[in-house]
C-alpha positions as CSV (number, residue, x, y, z in Angstrom):
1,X,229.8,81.0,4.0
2,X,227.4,78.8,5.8
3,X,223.7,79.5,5.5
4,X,220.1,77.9,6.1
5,X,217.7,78.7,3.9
6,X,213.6,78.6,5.4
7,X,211.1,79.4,4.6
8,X,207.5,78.1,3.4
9,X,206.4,75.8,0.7
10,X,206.4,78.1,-2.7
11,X,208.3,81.2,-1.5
12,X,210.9,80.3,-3.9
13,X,213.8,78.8,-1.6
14,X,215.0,76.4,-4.3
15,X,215.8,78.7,-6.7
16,X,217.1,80.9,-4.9
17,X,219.5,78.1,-3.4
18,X,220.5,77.5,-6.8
19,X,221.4,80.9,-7.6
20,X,223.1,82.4,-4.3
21,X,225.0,78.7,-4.4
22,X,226.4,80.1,-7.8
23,X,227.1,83.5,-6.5
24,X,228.8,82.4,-3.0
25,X,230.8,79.6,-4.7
26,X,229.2,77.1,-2.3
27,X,227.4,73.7,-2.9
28,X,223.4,73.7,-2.5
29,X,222.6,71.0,-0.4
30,X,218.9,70.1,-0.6
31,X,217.3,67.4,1.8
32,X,214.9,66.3,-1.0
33,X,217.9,65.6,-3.6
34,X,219.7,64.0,-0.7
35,X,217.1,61.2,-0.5
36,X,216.6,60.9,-3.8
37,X,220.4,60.0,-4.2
38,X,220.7,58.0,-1.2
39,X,217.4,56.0,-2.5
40,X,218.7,55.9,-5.6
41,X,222.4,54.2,-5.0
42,X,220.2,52.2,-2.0
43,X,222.4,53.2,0.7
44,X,221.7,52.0,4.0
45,X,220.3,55.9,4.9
46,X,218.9,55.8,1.6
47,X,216.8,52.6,2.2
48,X,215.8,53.4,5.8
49,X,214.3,56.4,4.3
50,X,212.6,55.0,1.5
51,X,211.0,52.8,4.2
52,X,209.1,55.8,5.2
53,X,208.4,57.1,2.1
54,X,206.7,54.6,0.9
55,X,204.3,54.7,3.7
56,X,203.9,58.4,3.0
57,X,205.5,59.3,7.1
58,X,207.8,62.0,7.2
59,X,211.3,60.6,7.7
60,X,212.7,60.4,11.1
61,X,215.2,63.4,12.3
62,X,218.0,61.0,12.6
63,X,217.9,59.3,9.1
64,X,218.1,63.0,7.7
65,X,221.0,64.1,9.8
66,X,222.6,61.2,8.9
67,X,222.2,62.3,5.3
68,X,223.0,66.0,5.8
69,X,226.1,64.7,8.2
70,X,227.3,62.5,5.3
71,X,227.0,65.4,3.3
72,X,228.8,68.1,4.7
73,X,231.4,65.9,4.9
74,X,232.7,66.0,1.6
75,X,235.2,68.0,0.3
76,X,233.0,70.7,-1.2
77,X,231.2,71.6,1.7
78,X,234.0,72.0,4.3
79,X,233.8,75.8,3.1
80,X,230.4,76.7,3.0
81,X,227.7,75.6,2.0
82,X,223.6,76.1,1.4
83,X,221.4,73.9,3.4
84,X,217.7,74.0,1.7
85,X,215.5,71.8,3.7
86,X,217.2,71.4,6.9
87,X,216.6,71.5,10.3
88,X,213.2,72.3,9.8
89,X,212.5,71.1,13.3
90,X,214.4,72.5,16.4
91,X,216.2,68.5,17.2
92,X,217.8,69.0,13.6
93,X,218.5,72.4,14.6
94,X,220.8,71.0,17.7
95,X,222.4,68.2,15.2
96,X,223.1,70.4,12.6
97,X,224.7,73.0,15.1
98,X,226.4,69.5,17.0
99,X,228.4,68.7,13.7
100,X,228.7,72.2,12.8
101,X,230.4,72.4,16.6
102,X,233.0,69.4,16.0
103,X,233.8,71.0,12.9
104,X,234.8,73.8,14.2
105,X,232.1,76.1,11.9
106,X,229.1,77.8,13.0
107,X,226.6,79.1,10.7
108,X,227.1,82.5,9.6
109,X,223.6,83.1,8.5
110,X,220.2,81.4,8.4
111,X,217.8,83.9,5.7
112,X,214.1,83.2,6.2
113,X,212.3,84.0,2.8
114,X,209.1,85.4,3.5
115,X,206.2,86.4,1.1
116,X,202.5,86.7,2.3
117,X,200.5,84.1,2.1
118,X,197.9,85.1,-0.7
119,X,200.8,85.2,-2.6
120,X,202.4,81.7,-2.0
121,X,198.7,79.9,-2.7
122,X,198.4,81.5,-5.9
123,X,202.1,81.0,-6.9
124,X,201.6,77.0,-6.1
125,X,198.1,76.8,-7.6
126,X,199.7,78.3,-11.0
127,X,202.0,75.4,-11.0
128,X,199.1,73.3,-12.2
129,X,199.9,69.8,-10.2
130,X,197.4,67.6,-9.4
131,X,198.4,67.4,-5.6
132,X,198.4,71.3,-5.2
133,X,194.8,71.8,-4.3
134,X,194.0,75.2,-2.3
135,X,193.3,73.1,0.7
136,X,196.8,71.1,0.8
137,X,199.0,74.1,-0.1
138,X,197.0,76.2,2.6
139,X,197.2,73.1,5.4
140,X,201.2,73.2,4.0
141,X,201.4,77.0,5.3
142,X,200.1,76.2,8.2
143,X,202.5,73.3,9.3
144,X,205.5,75.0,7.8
145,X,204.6,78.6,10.3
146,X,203.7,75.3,13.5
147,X,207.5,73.7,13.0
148,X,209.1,76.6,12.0
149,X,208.3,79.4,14.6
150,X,210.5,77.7,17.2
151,X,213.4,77.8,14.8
152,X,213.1,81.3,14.0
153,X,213.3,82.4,17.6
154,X,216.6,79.4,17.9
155,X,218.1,81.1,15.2
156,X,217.4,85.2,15.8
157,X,220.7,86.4,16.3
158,X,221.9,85.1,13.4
159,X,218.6,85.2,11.6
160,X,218.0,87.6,8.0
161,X,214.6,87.8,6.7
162,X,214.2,88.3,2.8
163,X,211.1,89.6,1.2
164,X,211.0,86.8,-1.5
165,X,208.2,88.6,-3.6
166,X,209.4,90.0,-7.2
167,X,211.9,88.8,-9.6
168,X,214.3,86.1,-9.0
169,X,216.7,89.0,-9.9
170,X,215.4,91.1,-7.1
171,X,214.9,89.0,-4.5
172,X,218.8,87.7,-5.2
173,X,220.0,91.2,-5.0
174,X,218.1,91.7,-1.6
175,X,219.6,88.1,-0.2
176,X,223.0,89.1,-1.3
177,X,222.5,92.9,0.6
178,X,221.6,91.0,4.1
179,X,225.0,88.9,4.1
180,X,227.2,89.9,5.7
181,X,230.7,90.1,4.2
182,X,229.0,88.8,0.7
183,X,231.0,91.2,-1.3
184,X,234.1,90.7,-0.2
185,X,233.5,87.0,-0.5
186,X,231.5,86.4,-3.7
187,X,233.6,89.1,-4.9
């Protein structure tokens, strides 16, 4: 299977990655590990986008396909996988769905965790860290619904919303329910 998981800052995305990635016997691929690894073994991706990190920019659409390119290309992926992270803009969208294309495999799902966004603030403010003031995790929201609004109308006929409010169990269960074919293939 070969999902895209969005949704906004908090909703709960990464663990959910790691637990459907578990379930569906696919790797998690998250754009925030993938420059932390290229970074780390100073790749030429890795130290193009530590060039913009260190400035505090956002790192440019090509530098991260590369990455996620790179990526899918291993052996583990070429069955599925989990993308966490990416495209969050709708250029990404169109690489991801180029390689995807040459490949010969489509996305079979893209599940938009939602949760509203009262609950989101106070689920990042109880994390406690200095950089999650009110103000930055609201002005967060609001860039996430800005970049993300085009991709959810991109990706509507293959898109699966998720009400990511309860227990990780629950909100598993209700990820699992909107896949299509899930039982049959996480068996």
């Amino acid at each position: 299977m070969r999902l895209v998981l969005i949704g906004p800052p908090g909703v709960g995305k990464g663990t959910q990655a790691a637990v459907l990635s578990r379930r569906l016997g696919v790797p998690h691929i998250s754009t925030g590990d993938l420059f932390r690894e290229h970074v780390a073994r100073r790749t030429p991706l890795g130290r193009d986008a530590q060039r913009y990190l260190d400035t505090g920019e956002l790192v440019p659409d090509h530098v991260t396909g590369g990455m996620v390119r790179d990526r899918l290309a291993h052996p583990d992926a070429r069955h599925g996988f989990l993308l966490d992270g990416f495209p969050r803009t709708l250029p990404q969208a169109r690489e991801l769905a180029a390689v995807l294309g040459a490949a010969g495999s489509p996305l079979d799902a893209v599940l938009e965790f939602t949760a509203p966004e009262e609950a989101v603030v106070a689920r990042l403010l109880g994390r406690g860290r200095p950089d999650d003031t009110e103000d930055v995790i609201r002005h967060r929201q609001r860039v996430y619904r800005q970049q993300t609004a085009p991709l959810l109308a991109h990706y509507s006929a293959i898109l699966l919303t998720v009400d990511a409010v309860g227990p990780v169990e629950d909100v598993t269960a209700r990820a699992l329910a909107v896949l299509p074919d899930v039982e049959r293939r996480a068996g």
